[in-house]
KETORKOL-974740 format. One line per field, with one value per atom (N, C-alpha, C, CB): x, y, z; atom name; residue number from 1. Coordinates in steps of 0.2 Angstrom, whole numbers. Glycine has a CB too. Example, Ala and Ser with C-alpha at 12.3 -4.5 7.8 and 13.67 -1.06 7.14 Angstrom:
! residues 2
X 66_62_66_57_64_68_64_70
Y -28_-22_-16_-22_-11_-5_0_-3
Z 39_39_39_45_35_36_39_29
atomo N_CA_C_CB_N_CA_C_CB
num 1_1_1_1_2_2_2_2
This chain:
! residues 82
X 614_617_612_623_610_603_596_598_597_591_593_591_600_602_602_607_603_603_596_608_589_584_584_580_582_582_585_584_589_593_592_599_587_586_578_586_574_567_567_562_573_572_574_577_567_571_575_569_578_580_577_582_571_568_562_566_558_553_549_552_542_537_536_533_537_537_543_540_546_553_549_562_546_542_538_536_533_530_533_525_537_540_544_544_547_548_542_554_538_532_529_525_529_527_532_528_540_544_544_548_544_540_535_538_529_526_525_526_530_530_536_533_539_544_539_548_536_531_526_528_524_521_523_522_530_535_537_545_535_537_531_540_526_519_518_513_520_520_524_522_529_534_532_538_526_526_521_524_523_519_514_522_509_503_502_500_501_501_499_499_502_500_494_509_492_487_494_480_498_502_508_502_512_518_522_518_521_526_526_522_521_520_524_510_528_533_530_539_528_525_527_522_533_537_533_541_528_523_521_516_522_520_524_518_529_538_540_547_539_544_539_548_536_530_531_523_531_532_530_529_526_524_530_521_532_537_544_538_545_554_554_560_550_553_549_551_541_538_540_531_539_540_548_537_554_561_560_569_557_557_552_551_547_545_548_538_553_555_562_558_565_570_567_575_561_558_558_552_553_553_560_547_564_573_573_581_573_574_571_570_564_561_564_553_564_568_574_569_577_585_584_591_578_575_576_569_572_568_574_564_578_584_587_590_588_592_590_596_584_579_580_572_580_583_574_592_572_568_567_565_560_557_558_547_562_560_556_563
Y 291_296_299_294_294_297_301_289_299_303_310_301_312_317_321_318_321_323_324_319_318_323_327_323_329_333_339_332_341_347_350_346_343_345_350_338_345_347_354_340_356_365_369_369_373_378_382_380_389_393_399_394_402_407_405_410_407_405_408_405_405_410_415_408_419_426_429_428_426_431_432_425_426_427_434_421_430_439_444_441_444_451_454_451_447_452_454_448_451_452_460_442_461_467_474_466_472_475_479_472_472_474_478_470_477_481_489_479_490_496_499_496_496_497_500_489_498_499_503_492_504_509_517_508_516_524_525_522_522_522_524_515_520_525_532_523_532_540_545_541_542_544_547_538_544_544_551_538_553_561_559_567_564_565_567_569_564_568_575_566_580_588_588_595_591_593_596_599_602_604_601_612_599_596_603_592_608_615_619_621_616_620_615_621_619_616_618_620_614_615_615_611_619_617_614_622_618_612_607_615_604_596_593_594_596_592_590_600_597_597_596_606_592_593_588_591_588_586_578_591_576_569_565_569_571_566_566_570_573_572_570_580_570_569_559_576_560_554_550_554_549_543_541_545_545_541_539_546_541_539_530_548_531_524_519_523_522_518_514_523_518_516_511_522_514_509_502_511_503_497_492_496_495_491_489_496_494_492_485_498_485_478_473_478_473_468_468_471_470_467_464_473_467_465_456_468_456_449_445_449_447_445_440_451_447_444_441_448_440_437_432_436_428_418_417_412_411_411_404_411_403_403_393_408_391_382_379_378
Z 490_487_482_483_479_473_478_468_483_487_487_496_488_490_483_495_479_473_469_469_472_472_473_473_482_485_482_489_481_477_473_475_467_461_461_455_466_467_471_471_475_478_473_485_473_470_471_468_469_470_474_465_473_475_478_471_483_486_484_491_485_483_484_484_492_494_488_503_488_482_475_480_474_466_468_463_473_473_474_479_479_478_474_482_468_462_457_458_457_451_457_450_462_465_461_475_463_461_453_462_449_443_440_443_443_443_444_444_452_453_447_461_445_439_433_437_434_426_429_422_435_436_435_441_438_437_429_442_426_418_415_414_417_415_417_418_423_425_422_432_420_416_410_416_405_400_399_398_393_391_389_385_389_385_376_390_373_368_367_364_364_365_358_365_357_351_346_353_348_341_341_339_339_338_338_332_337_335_341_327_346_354_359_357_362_369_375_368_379_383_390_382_393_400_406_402_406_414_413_418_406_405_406_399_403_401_411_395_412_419_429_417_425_430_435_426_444_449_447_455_443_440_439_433_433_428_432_419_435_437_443_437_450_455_455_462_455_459_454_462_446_443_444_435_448_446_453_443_460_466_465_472_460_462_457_462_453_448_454_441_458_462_467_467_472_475_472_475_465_465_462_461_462_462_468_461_472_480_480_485_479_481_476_480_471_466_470_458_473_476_482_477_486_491_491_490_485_482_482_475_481_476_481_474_487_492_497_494_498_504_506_503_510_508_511_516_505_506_511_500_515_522_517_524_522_521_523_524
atomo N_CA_C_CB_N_CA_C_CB_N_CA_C_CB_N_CA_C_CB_N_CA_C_CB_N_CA_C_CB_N_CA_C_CB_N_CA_C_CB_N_CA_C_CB_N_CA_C_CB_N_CA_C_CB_N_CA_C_CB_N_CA_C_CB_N_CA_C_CB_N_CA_C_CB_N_CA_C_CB_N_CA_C_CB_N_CA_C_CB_N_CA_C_CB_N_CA_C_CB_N_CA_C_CB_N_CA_C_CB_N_CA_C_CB_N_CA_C_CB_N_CA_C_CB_N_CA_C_CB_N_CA_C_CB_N_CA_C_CB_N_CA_C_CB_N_CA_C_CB_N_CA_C_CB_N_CA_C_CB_N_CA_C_CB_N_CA_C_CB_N_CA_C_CB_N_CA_C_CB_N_CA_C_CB_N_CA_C_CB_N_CA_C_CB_N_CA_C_CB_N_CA_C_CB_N_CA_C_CB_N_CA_C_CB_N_CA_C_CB_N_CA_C_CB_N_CA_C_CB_N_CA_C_CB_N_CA_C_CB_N_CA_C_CB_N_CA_C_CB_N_CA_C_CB_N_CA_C_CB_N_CA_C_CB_N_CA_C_CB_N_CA_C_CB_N_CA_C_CB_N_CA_C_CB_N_CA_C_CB_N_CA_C_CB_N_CA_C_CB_N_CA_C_CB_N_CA_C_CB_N_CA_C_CB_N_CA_C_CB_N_CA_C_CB_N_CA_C_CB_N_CA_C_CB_N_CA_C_CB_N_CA_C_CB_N_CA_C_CB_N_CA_C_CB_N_CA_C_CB_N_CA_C_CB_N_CA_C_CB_N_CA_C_CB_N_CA_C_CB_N_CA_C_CB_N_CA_C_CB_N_CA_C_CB_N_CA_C_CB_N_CA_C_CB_N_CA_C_CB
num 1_1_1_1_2_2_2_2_3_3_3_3_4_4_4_4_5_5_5_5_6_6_6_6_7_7_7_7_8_8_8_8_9_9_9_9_10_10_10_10_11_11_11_11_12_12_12_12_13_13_13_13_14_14_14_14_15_15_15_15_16_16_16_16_17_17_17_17_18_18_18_18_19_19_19_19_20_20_20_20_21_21_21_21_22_22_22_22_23_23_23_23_24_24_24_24_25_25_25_25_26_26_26_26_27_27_27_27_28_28_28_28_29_29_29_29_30_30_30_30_31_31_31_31_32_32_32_32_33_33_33_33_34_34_34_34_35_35_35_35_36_36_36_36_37_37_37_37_38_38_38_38_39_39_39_39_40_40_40_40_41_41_41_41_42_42_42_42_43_43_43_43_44_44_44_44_45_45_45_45_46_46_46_46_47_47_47_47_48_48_48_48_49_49_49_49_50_50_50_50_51_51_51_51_52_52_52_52_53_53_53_53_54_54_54_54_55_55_55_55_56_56_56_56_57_57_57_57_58_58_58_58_59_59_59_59_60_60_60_60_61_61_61_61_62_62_62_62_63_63_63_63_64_64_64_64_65_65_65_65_66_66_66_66_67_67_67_67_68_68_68_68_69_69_69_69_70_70_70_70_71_71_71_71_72_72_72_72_73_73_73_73_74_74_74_74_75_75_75_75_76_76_76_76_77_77_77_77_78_78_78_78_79_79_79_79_80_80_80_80_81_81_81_81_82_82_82_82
């Protein structure tokens, strides 16, 4: 019986592909948030719509923010390789 209750204790939960794959996900996470981020403008009193509303900020930085979810659930739900 104490054998089998090593065993149990010493697996982990996640495999190594899952770690990477969430530290990949991660990343791509924080990718899409950089992209995300403005630039500082020089006048604070000037509004800038092609900065604000730029194919950067609204379409590709929320497409690789989901991606990288996607991979994080991915990871999540993978059973890792014995």
């Amino acid at each position: 019986m104490s054998k089998e209750i090593k065993e149990t204790e010493s697996r982990s939960l996640f495999g190594k592909g899952n770690y990477q794959l969430m530290l990949a996900g991660v990343v791509l996470i924080v990718i899409g948030f950089l992209l995300m981020m403005g630039g500082g403008g020089t006048d604070a009193a000037r509004f800038a719509p092609e900065e604000v509303y730029s194919f950067r900020r609204i379409t590709l930085a929320p497409i690789v923010i989901l991606i990288g979810l996607a991979v994080e659930a991915y990871a999540i739900m993978r059973k890792p390789k014995q």
